[in-house]
C-alpha positions in Angstrom: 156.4 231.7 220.2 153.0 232.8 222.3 152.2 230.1 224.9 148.9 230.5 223.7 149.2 229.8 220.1 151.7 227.4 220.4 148.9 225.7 222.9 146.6 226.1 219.5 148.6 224.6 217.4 149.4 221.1 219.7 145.3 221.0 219.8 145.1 221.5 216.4 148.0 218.6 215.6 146.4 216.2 218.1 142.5 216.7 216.7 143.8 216.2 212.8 146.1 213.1 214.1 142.6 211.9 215.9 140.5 212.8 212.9 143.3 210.7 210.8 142.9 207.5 213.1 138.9 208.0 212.8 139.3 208.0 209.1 141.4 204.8 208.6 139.2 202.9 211.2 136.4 203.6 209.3 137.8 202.6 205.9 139.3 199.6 207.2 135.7 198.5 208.3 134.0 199.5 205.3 136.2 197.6 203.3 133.9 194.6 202.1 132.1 193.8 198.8 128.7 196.0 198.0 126.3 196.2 195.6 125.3 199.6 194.1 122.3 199.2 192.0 121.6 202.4 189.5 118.0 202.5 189.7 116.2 199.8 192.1 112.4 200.8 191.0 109.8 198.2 191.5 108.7 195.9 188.2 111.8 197.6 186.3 115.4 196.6 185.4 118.5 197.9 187.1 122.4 197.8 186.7 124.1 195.9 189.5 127.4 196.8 190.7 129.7 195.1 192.8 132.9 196.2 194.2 135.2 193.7 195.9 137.8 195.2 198.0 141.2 192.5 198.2 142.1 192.7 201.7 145.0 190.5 201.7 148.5 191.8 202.2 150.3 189.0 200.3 147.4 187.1 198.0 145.5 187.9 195.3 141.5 187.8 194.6 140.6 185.6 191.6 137.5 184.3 191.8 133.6 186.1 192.7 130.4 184.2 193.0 127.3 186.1 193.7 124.4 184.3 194.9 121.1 185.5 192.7 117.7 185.0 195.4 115.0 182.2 194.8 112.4 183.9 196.2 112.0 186.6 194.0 114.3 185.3 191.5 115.3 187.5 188.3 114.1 186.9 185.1 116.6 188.6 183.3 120.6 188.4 184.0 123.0 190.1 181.7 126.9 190.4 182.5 128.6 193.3 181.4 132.3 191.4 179.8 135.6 192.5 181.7 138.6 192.4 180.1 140.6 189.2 181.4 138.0 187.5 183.3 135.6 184.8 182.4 131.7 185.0 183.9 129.3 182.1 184.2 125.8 182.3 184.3 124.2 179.4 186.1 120.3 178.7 185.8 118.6 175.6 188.2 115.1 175.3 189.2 113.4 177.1 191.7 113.1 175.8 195.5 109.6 176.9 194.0 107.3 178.3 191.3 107.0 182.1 191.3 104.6 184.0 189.8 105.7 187.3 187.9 104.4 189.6 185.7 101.1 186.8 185.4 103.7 183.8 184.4 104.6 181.0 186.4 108.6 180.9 186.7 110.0 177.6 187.8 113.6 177.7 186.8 115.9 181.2 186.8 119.1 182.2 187.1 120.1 181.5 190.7 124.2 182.8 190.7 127.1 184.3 188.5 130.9 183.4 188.8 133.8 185.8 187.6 137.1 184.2 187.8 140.2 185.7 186.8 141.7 184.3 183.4 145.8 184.5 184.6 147.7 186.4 187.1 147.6 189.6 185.6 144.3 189.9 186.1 144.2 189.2 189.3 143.0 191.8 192.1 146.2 192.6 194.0 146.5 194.2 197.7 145.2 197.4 198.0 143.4 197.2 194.9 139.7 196.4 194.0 137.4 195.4 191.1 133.8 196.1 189.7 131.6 193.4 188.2 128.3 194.8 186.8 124.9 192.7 185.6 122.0 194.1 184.0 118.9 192.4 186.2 114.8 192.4 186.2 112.2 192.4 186.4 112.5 194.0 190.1 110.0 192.6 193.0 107.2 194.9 195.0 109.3 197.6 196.5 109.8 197.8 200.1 111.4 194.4 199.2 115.1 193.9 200.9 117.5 191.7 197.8 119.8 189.5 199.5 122.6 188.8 197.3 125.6 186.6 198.9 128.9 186.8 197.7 131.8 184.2 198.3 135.3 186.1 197.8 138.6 183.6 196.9 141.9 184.1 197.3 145.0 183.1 195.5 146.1 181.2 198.6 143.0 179.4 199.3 141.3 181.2 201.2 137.9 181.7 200.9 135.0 184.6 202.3 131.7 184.7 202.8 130.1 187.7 202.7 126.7 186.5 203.9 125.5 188.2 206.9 122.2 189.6 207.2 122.4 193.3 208.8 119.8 193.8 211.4 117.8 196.9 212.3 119.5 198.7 215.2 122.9 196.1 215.3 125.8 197.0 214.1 127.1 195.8 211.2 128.1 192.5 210.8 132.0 191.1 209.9 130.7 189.8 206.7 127.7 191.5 205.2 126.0 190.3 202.5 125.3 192.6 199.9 121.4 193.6 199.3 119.3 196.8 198.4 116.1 198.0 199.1 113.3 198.0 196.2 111.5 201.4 195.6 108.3 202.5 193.9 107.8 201.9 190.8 108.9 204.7 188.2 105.5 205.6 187.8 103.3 205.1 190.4 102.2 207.5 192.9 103.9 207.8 196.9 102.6 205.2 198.7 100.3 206.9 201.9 102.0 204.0 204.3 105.2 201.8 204.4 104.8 198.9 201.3 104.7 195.5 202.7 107.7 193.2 202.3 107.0 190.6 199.8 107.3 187.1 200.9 110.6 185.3 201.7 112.2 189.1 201.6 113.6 190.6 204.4 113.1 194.4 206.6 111.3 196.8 204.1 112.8 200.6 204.0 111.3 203.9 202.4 114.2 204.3 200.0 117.2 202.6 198.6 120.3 201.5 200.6 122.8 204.2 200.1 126.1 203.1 199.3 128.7 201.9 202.2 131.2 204.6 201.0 129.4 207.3 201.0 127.3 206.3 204.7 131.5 206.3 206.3 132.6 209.3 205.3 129.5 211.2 206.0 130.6 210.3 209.4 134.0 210.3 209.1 133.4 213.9 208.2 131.0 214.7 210.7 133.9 212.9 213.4 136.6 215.4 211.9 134.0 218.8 212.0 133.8 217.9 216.1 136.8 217.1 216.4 138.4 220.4 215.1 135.4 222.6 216.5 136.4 221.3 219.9 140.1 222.5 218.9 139.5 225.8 217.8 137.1 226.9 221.1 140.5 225.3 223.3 142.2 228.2 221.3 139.8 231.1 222.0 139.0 230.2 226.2 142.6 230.0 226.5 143.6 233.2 224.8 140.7 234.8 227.2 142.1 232.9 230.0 145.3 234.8 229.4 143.8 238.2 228.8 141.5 237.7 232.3 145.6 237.7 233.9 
């Protein structure tokens, strides 16, 4: 076979084999429970979805409790029923009162549980599960939701997703699940960023995009260097051998 193209194809083997490690790396870190919420406008209602990820090679995932915020605490919380598990609403009273919508709220629901009803229900390694809510009324956009998320396994363990990312860090082990606020459906682009609304944390323009699709953006971005570098190997070596 040419020296040349055999040359090619090594480069070409070792850049996919890289492009392979860069891919499982990145899943492996992305896998962690997020919230994807279907339309986060301001003073509306949105679908919430969680999806928990079980990362154990040899228990099971049973249990989910989401932590709902005080601060700008939901008025609304609706569970969408899954078929062997069991969800608990649980209403206390506010650290606070809140004003919303012109009405003083003192009490609200402040966190849902999901627990598997039997085994067979249970997520199992290398699988993952959805919970959904239906939630509102929606704070001043601009405004960063917070929603904490404790993770328990059949064997007792027990994981806090609770980290708050910060701008510029990387992410944390265990981050907590939030999303950004946005404009309300109809009112007009703000001129300026939109304050954050007290107790709330880093305001953004837009929406947090979801986890997934943030890795492979640059999984795929990794893999389109990764094989460019390749294929320009291939072509100065060809000339190299041509130049002889």
């Amino acid at each position: 076979m040419n020296k040349t193209i055999r040359r090619g194809l090594k480069a070409f083997g070792t850049a996919v084999a890289t492009a392979a490690l860069i891919a499982t790396g990145a899943a492996a870190a992305s896998a962690h429970v997020s919230v994807d919420p279907d339309d986060p406008a301001a003073n509306g209602f949105t679908h919430l979805t969680f999806n928990m990820p079980n990362e154990s090679a040899t228990a099971k995932t049973n249990k989910l409790e989401v932590k709902l915020p005080t601060d700008t605490p939901f008025t609304s919380v609706s569970v969408k029923p899954i078929e062997g598990w069991t969800a608990q609403v649980t209403t206390t009273t506010l650290p606070k009162p809140v004003t919303i919508d012109g009405s003083t709220v003192t009490k609200a629901p402040t966190s849902v549980v999901w627990t598997a009803n039997d085994a067979s229900h249970e997520i199992g390694p290398n699988e993952y599960q959805s919970f959904s809510l239906s939630v509102g009324i929606l704070p001043a956009a601009g405004t960063k939701i917070v929603l904490p998320a404790i993770q328990t396994y059949t064997d007792g363990r027990v994981v806090n997703w609770n980290q708050i990312q910060q701008a510029g860090q990387p992410e944390p082990d265990h981050p907590a699940p939030s999303f950004t606020t946005t404009p309300a459906d109809d009112a007009s682009p703000a001129p300026s960023a939109t304050p954050v609304a007290q107790g709330a944390g880093t305001a953004t323009p837009a929406s947090q995009t979801s986890d997934a699709a943030g890795t492979w953006g640059l999984i795929l971005g990794a893999i389109g260097v990764i094989l460019g570098a390749a294929a320009l190997g291939l072509v100065l070596s060809g000339r190299r051998k041509e130049a002889k």
